[in-house]
LUMLUMDREN-2810 file (N, C-alpha, C; in Angstrom, 1 decimal):
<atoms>
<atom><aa>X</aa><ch>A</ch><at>N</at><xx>34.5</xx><yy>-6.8</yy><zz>23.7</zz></atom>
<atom><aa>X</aa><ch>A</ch><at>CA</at><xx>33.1</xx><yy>-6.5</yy><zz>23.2</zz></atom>
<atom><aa>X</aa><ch>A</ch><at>C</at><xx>33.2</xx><yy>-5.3</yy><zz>22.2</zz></atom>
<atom><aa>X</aa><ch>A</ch><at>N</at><xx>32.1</xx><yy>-5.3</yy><zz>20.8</zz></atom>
<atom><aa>X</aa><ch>A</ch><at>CA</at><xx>32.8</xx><yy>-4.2</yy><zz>20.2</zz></atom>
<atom><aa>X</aa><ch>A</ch><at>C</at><xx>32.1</xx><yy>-3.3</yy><zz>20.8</zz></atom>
<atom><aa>X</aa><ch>A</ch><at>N</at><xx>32.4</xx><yy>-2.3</yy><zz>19.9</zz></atom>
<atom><aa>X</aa><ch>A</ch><at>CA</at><xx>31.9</xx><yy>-0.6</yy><zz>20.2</zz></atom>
<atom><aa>X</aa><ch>A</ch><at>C</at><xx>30.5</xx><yy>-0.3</yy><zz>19.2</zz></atom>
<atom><aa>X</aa><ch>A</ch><at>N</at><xx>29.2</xx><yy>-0.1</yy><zz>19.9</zz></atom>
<atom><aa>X</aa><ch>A</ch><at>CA</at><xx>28.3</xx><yy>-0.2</yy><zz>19.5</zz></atom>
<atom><aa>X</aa><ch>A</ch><at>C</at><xx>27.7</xx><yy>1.2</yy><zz>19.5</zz></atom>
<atom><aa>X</aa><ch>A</ch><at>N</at><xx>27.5</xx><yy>2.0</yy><zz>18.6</zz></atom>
<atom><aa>X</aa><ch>A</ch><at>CA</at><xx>26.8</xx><yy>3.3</yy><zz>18.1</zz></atom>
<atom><aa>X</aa><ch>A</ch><at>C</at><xx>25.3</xx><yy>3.5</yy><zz>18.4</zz></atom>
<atom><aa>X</aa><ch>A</ch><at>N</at><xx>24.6</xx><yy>3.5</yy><zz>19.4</zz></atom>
<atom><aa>X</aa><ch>A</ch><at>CA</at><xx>23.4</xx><yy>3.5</yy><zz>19.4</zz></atom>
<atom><aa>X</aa><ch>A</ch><at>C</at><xx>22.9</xx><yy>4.7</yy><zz>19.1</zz></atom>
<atom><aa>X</aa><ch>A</ch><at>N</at><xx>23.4</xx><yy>5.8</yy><zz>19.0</zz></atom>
<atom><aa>X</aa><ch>A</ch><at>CA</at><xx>23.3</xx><yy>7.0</yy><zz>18.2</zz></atom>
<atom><aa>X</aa><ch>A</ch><at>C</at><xx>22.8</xx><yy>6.9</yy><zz>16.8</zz></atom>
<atom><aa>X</aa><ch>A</ch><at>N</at><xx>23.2</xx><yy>6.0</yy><zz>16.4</zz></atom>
<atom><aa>X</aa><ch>A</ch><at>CA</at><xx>23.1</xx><yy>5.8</yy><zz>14.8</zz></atom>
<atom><aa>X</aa><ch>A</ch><at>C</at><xx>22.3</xx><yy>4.7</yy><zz>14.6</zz></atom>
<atom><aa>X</aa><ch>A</ch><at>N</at><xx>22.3</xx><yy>3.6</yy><zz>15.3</zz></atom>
<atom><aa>X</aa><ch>A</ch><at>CA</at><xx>21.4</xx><yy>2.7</yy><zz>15.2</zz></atom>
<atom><aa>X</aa><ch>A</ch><at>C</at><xx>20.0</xx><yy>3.4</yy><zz>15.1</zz></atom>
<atom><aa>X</aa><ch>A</ch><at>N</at><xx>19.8</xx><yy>4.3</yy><zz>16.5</zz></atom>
<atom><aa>X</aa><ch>A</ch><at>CA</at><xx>18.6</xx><yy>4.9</yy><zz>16.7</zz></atom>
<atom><aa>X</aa><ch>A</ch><at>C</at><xx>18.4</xx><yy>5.8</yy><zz>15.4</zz></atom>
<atom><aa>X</aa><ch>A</ch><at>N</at><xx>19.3</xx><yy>6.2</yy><zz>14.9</zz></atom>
<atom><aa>X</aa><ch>A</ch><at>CA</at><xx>18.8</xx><yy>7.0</yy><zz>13.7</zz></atom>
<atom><aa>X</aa><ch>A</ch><at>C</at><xx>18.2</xx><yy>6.4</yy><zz>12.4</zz></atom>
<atom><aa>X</aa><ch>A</ch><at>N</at><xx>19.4</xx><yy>5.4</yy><zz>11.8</zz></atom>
<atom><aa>X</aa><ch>A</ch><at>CA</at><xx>19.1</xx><yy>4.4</yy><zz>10.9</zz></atom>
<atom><aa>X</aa><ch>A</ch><at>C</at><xx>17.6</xx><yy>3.7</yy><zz>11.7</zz></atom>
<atom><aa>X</aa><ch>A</ch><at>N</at><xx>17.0</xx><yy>3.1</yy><zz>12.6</zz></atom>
<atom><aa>X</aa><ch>A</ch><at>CA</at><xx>16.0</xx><yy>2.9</yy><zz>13.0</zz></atom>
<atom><aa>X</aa><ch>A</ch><at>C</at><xx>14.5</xx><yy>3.6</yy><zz>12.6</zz></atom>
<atom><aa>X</aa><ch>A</ch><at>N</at><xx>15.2</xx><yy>4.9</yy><zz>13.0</zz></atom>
<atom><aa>X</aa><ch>A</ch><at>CA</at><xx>13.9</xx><yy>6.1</yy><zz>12.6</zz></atom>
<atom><aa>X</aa><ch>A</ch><at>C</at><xx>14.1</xx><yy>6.2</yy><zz>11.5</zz></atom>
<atom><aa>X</aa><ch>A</ch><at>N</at><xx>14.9</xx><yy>6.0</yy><zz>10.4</zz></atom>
<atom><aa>X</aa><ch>A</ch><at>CA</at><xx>14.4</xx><yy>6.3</yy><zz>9.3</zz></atom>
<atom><aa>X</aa><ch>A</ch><at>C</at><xx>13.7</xx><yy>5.5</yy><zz>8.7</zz></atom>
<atom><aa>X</aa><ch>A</ch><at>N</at><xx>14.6</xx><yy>3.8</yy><zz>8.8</zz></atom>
<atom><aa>X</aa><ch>A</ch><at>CA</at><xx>13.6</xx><yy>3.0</yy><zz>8.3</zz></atom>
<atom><aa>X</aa><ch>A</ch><at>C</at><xx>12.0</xx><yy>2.7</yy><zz>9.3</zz></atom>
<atom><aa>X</aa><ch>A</ch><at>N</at><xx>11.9</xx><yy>2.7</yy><zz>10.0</zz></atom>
<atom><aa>X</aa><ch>A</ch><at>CA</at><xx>10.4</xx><yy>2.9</yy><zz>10.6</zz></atom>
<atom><aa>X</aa><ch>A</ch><at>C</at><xx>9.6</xx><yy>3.9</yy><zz>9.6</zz></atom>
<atom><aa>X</aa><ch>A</ch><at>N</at><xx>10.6</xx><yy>4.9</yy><zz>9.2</zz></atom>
<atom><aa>X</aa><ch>A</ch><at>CA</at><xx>9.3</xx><yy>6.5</yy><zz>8.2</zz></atom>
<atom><aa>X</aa><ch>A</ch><at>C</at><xx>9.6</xx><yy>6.0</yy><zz>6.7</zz></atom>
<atom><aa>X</aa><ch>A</ch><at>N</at><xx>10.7</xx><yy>5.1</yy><zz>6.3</zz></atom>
<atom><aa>X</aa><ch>A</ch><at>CA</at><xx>10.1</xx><yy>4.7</yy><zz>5.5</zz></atom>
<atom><aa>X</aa><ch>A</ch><at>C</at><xx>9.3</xx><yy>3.4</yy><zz>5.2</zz></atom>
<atom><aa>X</aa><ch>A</ch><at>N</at><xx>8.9</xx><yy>2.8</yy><zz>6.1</zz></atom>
<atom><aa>X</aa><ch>A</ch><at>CA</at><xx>8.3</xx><yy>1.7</yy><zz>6.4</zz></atom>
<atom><aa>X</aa><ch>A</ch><at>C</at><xx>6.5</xx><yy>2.0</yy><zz>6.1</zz></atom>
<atom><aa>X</aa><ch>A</ch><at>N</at><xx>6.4</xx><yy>3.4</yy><zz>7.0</zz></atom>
<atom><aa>X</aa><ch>A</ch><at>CA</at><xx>5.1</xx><yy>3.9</yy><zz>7.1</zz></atom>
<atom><aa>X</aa><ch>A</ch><at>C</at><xx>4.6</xx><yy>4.8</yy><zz>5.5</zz></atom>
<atom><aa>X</aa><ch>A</ch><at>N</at><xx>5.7</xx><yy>5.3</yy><zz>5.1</zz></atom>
<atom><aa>X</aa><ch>A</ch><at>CA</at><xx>5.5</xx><yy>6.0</yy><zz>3.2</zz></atom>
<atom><aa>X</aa><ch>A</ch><at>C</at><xx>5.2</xx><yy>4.2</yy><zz>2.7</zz></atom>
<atom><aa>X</aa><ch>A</ch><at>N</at><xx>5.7</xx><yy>3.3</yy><zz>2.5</zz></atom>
<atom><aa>X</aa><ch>A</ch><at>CA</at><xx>5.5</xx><yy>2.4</yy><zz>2.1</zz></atom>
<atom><aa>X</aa><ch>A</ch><at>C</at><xx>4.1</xx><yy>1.7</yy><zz>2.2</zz></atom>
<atom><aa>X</aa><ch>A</ch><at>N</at><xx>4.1</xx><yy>1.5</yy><zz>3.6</zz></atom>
<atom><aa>X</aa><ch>A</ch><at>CA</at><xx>2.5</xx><yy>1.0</yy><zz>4.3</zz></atom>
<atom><aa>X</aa><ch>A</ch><at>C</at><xx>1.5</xx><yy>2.2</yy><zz>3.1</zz></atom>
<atom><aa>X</aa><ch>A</ch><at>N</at><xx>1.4</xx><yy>3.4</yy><zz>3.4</zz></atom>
<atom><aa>X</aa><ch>A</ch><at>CA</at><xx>0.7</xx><yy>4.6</yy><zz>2.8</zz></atom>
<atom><aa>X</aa><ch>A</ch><at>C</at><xx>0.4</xx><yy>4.0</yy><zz>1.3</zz></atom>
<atom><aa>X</aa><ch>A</ch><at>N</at><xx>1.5</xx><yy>4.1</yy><zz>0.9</zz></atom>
<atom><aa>X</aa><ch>A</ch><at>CA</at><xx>1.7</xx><yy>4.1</yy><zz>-0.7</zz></atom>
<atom><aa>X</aa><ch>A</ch><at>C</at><xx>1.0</xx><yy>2.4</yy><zz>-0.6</zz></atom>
<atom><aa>X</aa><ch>A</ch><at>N</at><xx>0.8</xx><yy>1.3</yy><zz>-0.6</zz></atom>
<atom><aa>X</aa><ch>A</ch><at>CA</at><xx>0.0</xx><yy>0.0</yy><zz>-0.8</zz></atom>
<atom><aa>X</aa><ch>A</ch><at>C</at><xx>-0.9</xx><yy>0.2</yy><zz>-0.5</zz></atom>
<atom><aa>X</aa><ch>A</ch><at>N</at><xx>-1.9</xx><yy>1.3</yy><zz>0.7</zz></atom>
<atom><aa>X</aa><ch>A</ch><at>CA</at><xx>-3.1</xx><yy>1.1</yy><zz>0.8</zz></atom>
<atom><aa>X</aa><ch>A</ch><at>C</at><xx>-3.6</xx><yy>2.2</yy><zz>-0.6</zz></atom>
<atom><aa>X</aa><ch>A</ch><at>N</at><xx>-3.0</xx><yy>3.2</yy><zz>-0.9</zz></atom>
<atom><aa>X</aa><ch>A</ch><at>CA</at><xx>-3.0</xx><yy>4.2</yy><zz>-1.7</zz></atom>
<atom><aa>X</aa><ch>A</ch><at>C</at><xx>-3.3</xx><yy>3.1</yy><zz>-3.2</zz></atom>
<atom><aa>X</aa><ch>A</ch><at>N</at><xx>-2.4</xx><yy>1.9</yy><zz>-3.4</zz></atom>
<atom><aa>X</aa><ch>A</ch><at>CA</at><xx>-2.7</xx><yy>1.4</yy><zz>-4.5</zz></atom>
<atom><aa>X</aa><ch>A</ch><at>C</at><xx>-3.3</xx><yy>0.2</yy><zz>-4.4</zz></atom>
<atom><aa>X</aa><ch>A</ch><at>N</at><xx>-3.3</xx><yy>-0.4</yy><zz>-3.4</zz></atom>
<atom><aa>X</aa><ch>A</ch><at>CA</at><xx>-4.8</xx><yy>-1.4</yy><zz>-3.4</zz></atom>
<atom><aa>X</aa><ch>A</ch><at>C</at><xx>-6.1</xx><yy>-0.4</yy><zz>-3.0</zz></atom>
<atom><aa>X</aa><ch>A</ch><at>N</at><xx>-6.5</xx><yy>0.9</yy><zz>-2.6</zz></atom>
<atom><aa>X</aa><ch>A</ch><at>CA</at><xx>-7.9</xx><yy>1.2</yy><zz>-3.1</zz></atom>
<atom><aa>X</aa><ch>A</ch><at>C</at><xx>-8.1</xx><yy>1.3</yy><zz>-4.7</zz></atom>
<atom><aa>X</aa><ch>A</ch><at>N</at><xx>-7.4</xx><yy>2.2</yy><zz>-5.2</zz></atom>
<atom><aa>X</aa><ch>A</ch><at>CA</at><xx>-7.0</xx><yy>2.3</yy><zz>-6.6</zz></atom>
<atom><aa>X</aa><ch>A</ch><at>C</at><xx>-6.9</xx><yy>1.6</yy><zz>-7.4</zz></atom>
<atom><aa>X</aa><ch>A</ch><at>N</at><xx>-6.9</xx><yy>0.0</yy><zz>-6.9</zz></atom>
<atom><aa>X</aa><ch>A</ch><at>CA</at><xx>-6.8</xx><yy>-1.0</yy><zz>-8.0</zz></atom>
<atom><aa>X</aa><ch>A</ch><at>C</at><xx>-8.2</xx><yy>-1.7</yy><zz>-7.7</zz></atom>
<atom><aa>X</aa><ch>A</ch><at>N</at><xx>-8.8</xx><yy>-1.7</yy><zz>-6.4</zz></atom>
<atom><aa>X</aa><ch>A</ch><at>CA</at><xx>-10.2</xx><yy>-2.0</yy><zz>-5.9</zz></atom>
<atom><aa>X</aa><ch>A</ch><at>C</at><xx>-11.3</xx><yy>-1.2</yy><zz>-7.1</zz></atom>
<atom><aa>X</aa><ch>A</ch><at>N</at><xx>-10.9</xx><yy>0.3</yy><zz>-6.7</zz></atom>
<atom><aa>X</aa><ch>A</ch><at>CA</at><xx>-12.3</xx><yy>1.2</yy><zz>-7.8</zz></atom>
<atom><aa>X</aa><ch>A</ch><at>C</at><xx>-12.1</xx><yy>1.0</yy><zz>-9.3</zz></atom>
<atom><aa>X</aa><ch>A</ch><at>N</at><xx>-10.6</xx><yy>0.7</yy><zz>-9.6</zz></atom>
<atom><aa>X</aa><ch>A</ch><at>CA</at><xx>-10.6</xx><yy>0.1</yy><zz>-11.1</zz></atom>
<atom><aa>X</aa><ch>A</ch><at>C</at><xx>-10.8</xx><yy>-1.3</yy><zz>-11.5</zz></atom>
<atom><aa>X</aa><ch>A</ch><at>N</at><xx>-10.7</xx><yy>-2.0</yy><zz>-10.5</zz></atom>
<atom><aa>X</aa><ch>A</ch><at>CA</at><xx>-11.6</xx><yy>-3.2</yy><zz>-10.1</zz></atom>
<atom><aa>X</aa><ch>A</ch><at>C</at><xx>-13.2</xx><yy>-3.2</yy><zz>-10.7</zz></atom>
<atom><aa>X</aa><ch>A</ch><at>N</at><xx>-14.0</xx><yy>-2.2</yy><zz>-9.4</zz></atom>
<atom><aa>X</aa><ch>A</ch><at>CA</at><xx>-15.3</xx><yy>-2.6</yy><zz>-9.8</zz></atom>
<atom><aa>X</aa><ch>A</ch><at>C</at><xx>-15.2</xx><yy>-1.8</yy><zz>-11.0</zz></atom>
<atom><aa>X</aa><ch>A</ch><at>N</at><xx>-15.1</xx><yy>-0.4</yy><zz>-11.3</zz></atom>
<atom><aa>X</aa><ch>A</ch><at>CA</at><xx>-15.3</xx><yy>-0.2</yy><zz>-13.0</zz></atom>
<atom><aa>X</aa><ch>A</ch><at>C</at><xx>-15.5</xx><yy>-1.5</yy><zz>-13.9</zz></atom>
<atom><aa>X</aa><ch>A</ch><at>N</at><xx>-14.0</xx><yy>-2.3</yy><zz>-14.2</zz></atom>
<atom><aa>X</aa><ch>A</ch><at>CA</at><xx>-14.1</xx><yy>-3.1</yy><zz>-14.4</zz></atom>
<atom><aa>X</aa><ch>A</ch><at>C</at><xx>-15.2</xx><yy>-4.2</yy><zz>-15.0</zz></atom>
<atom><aa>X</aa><ch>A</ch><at>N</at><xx>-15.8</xx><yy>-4.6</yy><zz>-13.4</zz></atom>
<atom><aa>X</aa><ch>A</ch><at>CA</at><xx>-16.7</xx><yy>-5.2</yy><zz>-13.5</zz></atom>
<atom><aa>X</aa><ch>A</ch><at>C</at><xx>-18.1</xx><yy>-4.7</yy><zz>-14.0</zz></atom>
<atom><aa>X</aa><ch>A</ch><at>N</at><xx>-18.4</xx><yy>-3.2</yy><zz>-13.5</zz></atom>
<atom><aa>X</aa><ch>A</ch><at>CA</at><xx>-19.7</xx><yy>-2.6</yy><zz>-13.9</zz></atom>
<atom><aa>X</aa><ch>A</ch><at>C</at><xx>-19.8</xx><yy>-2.2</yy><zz>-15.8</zz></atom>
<atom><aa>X</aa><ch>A</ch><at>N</at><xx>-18.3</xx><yy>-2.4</yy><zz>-16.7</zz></atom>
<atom><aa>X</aa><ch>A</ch><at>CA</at><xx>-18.7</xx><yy>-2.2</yy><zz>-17.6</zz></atom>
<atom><aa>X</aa><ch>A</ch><at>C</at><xx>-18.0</xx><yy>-3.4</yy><zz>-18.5</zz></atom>
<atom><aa>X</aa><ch>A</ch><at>N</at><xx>-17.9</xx><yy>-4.5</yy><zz>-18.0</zz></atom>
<atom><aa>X</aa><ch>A</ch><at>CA</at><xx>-17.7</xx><yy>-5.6</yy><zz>-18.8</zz></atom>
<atom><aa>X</aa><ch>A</ch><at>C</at><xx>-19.1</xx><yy>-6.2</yy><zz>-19.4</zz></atom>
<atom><aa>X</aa><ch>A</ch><at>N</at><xx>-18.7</xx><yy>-5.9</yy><zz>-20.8</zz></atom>
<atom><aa>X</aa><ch>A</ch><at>CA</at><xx>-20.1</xx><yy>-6.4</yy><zz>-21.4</zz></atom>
<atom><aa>X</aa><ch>A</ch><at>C</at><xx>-20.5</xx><yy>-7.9</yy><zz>-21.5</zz></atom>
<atom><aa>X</aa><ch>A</ch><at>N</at><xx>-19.6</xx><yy>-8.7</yy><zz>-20.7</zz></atom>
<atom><aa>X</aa><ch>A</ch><at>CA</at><xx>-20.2</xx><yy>-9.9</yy><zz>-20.8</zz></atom>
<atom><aa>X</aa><ch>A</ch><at>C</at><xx>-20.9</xx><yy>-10.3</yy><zz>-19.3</zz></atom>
<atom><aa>X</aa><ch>A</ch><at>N</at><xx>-21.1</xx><yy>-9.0</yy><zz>-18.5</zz></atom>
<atom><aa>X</aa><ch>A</ch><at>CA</at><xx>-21.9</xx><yy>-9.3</yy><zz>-17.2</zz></atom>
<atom><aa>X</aa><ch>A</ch><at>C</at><xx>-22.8</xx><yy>-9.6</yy><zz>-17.5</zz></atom>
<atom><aa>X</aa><ch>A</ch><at>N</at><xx>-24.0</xx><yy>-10.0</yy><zz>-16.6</zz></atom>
<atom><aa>X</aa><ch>A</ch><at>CA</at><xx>-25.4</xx><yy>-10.0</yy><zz>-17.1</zz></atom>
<atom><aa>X</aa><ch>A</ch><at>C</at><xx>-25.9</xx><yy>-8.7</yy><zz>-16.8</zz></atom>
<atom><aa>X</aa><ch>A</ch><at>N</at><xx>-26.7</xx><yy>-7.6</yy><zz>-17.3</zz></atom>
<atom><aa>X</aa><ch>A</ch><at>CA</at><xx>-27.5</xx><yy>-6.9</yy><zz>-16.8</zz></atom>
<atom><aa>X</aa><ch>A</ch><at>C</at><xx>-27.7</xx><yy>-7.0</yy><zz>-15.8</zz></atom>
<atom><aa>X</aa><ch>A</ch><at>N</at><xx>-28.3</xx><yy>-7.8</yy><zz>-15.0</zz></atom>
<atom><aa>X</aa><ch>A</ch><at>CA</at><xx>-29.1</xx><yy>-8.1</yy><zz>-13.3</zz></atom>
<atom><aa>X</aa><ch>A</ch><at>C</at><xx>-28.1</xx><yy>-8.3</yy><zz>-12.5</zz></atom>
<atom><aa>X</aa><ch>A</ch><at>N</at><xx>-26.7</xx><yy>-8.5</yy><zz>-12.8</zz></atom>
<atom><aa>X</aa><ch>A</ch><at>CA</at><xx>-26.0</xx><yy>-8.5</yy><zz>-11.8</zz></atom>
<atom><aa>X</aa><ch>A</ch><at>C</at><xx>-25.4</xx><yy>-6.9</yy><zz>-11.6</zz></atom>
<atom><aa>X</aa><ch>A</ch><at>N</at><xx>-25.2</xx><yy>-5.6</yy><zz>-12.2</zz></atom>
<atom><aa>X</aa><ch>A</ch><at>CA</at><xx>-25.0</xx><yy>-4.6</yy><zz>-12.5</zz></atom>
<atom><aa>X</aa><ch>A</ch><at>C</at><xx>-25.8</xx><yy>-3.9</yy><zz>-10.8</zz></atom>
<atom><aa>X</aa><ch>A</ch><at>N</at><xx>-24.8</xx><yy>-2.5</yy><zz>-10.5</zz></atom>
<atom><aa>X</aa><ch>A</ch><at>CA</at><xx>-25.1</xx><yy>-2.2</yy><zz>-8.8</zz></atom>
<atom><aa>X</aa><ch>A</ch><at>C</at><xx>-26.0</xx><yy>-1.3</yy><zz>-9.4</zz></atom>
</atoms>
């Protein structure tokens, strides 16, 4: 059976779990940011109609 390092597994583990979570962070960080450049977007495209404007 080999020789299994759970010392280091557990470490390599906790890293990627923190970077898993910077990751998670960083996509909500850029789908809000693509959401508010979204409606901009929409609120100054001049081919909206007026009546549809918030």
């Amino acid at each position: 059976m080999p020789n299994i390092d759970l010392d280091y597994l557990a470490r390599q583990n906790d890293k990627i779990l923190e970077e898993l979570s910077a990751l998670r962070r960083e996509v909500a960080d850029l789908r809000a940011t693509a959401g508010q450049s979204l409606e901009i977007d929409r609120r100054t495209d001049p081919r909206r109609p007026s009546g549809l404007s918030r």
